[in-house]
C-alpha positions in Angstrom: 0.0 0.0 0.0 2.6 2.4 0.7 4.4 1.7 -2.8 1.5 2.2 -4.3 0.8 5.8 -2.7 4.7 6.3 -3.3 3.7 5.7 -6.7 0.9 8.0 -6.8 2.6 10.5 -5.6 5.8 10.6 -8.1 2.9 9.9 -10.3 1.7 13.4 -9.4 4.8 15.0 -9.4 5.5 14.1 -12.9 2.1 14.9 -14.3 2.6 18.6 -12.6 6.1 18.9 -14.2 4.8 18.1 -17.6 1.9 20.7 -17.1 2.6 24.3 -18.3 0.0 27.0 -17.9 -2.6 24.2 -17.5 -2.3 22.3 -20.4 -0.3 18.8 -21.0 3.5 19.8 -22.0 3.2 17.5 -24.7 1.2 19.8 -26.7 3.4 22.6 -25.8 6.3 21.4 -26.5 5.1 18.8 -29.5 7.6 20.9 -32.8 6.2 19.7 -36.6 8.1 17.7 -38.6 7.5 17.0 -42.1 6.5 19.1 -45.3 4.3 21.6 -45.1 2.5 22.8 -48.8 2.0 26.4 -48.9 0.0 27.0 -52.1 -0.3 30.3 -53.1 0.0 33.4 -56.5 2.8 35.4 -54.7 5.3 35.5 -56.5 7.8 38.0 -58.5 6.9 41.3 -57.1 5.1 40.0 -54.2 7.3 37.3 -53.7 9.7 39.1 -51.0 6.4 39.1 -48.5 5.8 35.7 -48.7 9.3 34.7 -48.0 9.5 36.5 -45.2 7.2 35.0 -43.7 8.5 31.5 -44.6 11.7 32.3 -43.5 10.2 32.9 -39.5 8.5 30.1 -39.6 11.7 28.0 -40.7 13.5 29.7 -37.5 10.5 28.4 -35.5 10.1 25.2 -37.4 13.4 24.0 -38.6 12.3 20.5 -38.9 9.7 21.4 -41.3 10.2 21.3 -44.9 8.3 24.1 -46.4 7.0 23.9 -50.0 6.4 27.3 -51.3 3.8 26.5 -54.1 2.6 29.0 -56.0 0.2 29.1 -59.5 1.5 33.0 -61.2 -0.8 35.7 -62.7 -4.4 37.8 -63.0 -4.6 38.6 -59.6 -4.7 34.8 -58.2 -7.0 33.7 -61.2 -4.7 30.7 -62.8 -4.3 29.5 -59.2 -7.9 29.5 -58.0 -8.5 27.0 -61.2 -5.6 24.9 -60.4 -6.8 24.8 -57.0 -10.4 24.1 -57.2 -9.2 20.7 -59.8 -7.1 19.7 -57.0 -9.4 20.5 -53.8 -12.3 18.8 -55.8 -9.7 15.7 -56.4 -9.1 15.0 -52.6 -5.4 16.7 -53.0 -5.8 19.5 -51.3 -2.7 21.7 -50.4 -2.1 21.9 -46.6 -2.8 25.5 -46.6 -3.8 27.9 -49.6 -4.4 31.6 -49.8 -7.8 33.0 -50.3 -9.5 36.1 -50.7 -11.1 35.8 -47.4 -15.1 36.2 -47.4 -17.3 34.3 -50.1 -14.5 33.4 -52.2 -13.7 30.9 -49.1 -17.3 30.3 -48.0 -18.9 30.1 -51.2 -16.9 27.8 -52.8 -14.9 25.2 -50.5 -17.1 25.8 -46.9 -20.6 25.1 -48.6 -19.0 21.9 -50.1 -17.7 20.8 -46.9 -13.9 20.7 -47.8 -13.0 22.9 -44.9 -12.4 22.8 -40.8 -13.8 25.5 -39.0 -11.3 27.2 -37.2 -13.1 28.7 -33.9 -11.2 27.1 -31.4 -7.5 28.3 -33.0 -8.9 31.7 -32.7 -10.3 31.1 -28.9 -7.0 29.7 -28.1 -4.8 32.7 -29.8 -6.9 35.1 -28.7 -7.6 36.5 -32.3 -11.3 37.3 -31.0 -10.0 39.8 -29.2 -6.8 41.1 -32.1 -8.9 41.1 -35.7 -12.1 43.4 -35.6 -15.3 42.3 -35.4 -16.4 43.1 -38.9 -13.7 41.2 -40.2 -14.1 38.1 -38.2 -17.9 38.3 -39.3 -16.6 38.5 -42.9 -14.6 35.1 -42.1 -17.6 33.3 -40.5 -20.7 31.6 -41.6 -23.3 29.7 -39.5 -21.3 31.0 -36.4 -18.1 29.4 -37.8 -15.0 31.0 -38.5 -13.2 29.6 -41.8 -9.7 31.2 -42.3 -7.0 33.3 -40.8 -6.4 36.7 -41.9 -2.7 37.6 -42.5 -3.4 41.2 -44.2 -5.6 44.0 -45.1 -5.8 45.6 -48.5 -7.4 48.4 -50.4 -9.0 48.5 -53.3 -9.8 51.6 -54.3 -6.8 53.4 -54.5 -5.9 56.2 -57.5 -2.3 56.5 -58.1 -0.1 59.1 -59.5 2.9 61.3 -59.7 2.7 64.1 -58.3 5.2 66.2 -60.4 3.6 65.2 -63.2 0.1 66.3 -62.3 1.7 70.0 -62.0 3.6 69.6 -64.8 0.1 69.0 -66.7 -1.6 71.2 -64.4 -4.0 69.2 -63.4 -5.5 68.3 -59.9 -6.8 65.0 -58.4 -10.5 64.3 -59.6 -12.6 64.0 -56.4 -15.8 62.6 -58.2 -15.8 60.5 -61.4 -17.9 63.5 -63.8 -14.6 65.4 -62.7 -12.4 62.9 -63.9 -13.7 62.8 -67.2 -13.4 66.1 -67.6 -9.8 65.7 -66.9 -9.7 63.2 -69.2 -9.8 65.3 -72.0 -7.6 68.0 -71.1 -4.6 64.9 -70.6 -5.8 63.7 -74.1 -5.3 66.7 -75.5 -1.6 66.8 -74.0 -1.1 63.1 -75.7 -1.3 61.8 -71.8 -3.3 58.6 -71.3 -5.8 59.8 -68.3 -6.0 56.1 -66.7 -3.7 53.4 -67.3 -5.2 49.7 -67.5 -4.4 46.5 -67.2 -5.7 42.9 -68.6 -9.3 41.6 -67.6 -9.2 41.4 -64.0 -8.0 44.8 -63.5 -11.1 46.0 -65.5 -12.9 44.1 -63.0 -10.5 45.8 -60.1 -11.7 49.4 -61.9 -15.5 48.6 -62.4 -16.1 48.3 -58.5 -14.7 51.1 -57.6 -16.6 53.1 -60.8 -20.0 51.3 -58.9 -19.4 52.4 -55.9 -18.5 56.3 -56.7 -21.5 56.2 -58.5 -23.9 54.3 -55.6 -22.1 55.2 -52.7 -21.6 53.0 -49.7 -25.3 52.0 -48.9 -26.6 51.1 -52.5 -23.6 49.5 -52.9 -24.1 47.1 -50.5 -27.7 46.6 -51.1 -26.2 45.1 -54.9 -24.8 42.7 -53.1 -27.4 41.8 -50.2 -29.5 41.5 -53.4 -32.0 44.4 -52.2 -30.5 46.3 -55.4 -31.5 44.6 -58.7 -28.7 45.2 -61.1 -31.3 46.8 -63.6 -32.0 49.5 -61.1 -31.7 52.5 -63.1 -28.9 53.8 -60.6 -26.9 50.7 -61.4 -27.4 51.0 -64.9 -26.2 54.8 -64.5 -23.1 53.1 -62.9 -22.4 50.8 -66.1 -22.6 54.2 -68.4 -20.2 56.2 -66.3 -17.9 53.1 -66.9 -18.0 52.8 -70.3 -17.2 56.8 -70.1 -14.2 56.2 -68.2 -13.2 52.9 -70.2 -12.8 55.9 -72.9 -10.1 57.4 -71.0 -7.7 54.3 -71.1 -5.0 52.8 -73.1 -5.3 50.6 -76.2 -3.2 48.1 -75.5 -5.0 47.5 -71.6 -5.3 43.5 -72.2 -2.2 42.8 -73.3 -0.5 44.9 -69.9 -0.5 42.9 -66.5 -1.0 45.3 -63.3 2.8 45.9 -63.3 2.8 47.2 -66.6 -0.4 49.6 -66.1 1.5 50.8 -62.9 4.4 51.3 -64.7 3.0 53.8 -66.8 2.5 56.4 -64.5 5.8 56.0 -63.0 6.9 56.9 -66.5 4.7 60.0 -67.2 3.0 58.0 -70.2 -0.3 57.9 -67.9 -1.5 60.7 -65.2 -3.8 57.8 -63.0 -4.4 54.1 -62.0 -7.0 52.5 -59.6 -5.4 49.6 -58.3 -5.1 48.3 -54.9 -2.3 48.9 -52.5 -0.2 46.2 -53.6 0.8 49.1 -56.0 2.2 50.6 -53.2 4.4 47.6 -52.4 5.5 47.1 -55.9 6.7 51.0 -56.1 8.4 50.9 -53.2 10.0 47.3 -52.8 10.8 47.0 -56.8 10.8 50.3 -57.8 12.3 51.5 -54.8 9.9 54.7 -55.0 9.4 56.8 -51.9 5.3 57.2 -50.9 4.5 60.6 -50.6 7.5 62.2 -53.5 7.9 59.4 -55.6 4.3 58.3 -56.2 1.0 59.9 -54.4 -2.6 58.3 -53.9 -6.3 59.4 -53.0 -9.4 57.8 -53.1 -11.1 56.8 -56.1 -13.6 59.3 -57.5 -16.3 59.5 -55.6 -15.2 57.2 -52.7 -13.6 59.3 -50.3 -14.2 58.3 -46.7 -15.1 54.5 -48.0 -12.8 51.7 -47.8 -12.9 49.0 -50.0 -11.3 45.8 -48.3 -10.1 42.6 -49.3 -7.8 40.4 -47.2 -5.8 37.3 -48.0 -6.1 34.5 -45.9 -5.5 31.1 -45.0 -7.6 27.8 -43.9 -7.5 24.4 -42.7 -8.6 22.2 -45.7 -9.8 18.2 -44.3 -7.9 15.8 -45.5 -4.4 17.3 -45.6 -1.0 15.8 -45.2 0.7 17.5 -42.3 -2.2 19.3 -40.3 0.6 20.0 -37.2 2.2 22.0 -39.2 -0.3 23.6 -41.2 -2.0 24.3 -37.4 1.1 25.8 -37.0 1.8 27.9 -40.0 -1.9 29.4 -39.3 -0.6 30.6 -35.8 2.3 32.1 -37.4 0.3 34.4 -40.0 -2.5 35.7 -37.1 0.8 36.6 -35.2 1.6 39.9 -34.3 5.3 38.6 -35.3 4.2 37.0 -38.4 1.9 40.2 -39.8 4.5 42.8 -39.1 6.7 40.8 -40.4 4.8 40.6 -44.1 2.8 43.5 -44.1 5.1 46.2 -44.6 6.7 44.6 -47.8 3.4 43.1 -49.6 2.2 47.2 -49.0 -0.8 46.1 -47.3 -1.9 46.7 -43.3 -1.8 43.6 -40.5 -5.4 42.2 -39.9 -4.6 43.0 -36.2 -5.9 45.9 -34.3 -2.2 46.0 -32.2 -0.1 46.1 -35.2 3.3 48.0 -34.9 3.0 51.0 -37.2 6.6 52.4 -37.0 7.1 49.5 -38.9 5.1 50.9 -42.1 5.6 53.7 -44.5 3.5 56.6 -44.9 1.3 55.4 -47.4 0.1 52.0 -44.6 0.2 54.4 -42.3 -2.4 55.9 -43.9 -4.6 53.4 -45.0 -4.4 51.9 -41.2 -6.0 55.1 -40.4 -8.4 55.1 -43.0 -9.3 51.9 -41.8 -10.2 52.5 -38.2 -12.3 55.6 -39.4 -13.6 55.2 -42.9 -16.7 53.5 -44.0 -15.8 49.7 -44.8 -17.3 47.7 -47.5 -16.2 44.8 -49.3 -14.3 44.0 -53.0 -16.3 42.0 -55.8 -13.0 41.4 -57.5 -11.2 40.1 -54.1 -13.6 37.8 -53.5 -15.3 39.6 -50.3 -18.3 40.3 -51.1 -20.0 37.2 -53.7 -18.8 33.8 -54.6 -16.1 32.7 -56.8 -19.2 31.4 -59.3 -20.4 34.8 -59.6 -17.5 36.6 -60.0 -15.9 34.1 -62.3 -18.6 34.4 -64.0 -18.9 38.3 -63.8 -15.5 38.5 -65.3 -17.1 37.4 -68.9 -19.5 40.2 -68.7 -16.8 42.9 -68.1 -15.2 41.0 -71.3 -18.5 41.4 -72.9 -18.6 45.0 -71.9 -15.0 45.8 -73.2 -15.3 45.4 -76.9 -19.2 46.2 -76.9 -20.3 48.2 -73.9 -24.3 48.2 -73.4 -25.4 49.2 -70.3 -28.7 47.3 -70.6 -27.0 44.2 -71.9 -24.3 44.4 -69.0 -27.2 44.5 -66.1 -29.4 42.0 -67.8 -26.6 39.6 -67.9 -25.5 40.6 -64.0 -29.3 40.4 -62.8 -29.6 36.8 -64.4 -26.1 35.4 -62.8 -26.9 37.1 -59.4 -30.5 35.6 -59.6 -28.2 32.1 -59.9 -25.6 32.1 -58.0 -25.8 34.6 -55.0 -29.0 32.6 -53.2 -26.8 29.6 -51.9 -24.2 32.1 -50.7 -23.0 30.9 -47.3 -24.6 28.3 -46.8 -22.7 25.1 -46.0 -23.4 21.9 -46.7 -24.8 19.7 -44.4 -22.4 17.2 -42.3 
């Protein structure tokens, strides 16, 4: 009897030894081994982010092999279709970057390819670090589906500023402005607004939509209260084609790079692109924010935000969930956003984010952010489902070589009609 209780009690001891803060050691102390598939479209430009943020997580993790995967070009659309034949061919990656919102939920949540991720963010205390509205934006059915690693604008006009005074010209607060500006930089051979291939048309028509709705019809287009042949919508499609007016010839054959790149060389006064511009002129062009290159609002949506964020989930059925559990700690880190944030040109997800950190132009935007008016990006995948906005992109095709107002909001009424009602809604289990 008294070995026994001798037993017990070293039995004891031990157990308290291997307890830390409550919980068994062996899951504090328990390091990934293995690979670990990071699947993503960073690359070139936006490659330095990403690396960074591999490279802390190999100091953490150096038993891990990391596979940086990544599918190139049109804003993450060649690697969404690689993706969805993989994830619909039981190989998913171990962790993938997403547009977070109903790109996420719409496509890979409602078929049940996903594991809710409610107790990672109980456990890191992320309820309490990423807004509310943003967690809302990750959730569905009172499930939260991804970790946010960053925070990026959409509608965001670029320029020079020398060049503006060398045209004499001012920054167009409202899109009627803009065209009138338009023609006084045509008539000096200047191209008024640089574009790029499809998606950036896309990028373009959502901010035109919503300097022509403003904040509240805008969102009612996408809660479906709106139709798209509302004449206030169709209004939005003709001040559009307008503006498509003002752009360069050769827009489809340019990638966003190229479009940026002709501001920067004085051959364009303006592009709307999101702040990933702002990463590319400083990191590869080595441009400062504030002299080098300047930004406002988009016409007509001062004091709104529109938001996208990249983010990452658990898919079922992966290889090496440790580490992917792992990796997903790293990116809703205070460490791990700072860390990527300032290079990629976007703002950290987190509300405590270090903003000496960040140039001028984030430090901007992270104000905007806490005081504007936020709303969500078609393009980005925030605010509909990939099938719509997939879908979407043929119509802004459409639009490009023939632009009819009354075509272009039949067509959108018809697809929304189709593919925005099962929005959110996850399949059963």
């Amino acid at each position: 009897m008294k070995m026994f209780s001798r037993m017990l009690m070293l039995g004891v001891a031990l157990l308290m030894v291997a307890t830390v803060a409550g919980q068994p050691a062996r899951a504090q102390d328990a390091k990934p081994t293995g690979k670990l598939e990071i699947y993503s479209w960073w690359a070139g430009d936006e490659g330095p982010a990403l690396e960074a943020l591999i490279k802390l997580y190999n100091s953490m993790y150096p038993d891990v092999e990391v596979i940086n995967a990544t599918v190139t070009g049109a804003s993450g659309t060649n690697a969404r279709a690689v993706l969805k034949t993989r994830m619909l061919g039981g190989d998913p990656p171990d962790s993938f970057q997403v547009h977070a919102g109903q790109e996420l939920i719409g496509t890979y949540v409602v078929a049940d390819r996903m594991e809710p991720l409610n107790d990672l963010f109980k456990s890191e205390g992320w309820d309490q670090k990423f807004p509310k509205g943003l967690i809302d934006l990750l959730s569905s059915n009172g499930e939260i589906w991804s970790v946010p690693v960053n925070i990026h604008r959409s509608n965001v006009m670029w320029y020079v500023p020398d060049n503006l005074t060398k045209w004499n010209i001012t920054v167009p607060k409202t899109w009627d402005e803009f065209l009138t500006t338009c023609e006084t930089l045509k008539a000096a051979n200047v191209i008024p607004l640089s574009l790029g291939e499809n998606w950036t048309a896309m990028h373009l028509f959502e901010s035109v939509l919503l300097g022509t709705l403003g904040a509240d019809d805008y969102n009612a287009v996408w809660a479906g209260t709106l139709k798209w042949t509302d004449e206030k919508v169709v209004k939005a499609w003709e001040t559009y084609g307008k503006v498509l007016g003002c752009t360069n010839s050769d827009a489809s054959s340019l990638t966003w790079q190229q479009a940026t790149d002709l501001v920067i060389d004085g051959k364009a006064a303006f592009n709307v692109m999101g702040d990933w511009a702002a990463g590319y002129m400083t990191t590869t062009k080595k441009l400062e924010p504030g002299k080098g290159f300047a930004w406002s609002a988009s016409p007509g949506t001062d004091g709104i935000f529109i938001m996208l964020s990249d983010s990452f989930g658990l898919p079922k059925g992966i290889k090496n969930r440790e580490a992917t559990i792992a990796w997903l700690k790293l990116l809703g880190s205070k460490e791990g956003q700072d860390a990527f944030n300032p290079l990629k040109g976007s703002i950290a997800a987190r509300t405590d984010s270090d903003l000496s950190l960040y140039n001028v132009y984030s430090q901007s935007a992270a104000k905007d952010w806490t005081s504007n008016t936020i709303v969500g990006s078609l393009t980005h995948g925030a605010v509909a489902p990939e099938a719509f906005s997939s879908e979407f992109a043929n119509i802004i095709s459409t639009f490009l070589s023939a632009p009819d107002a009354q075509v272009a909001t039949t067509q959108a009424e018809a697809l929304a009609e189709s593919t925005m009602a099962a929005m959110a809604t996850p399949a059963a289990k």
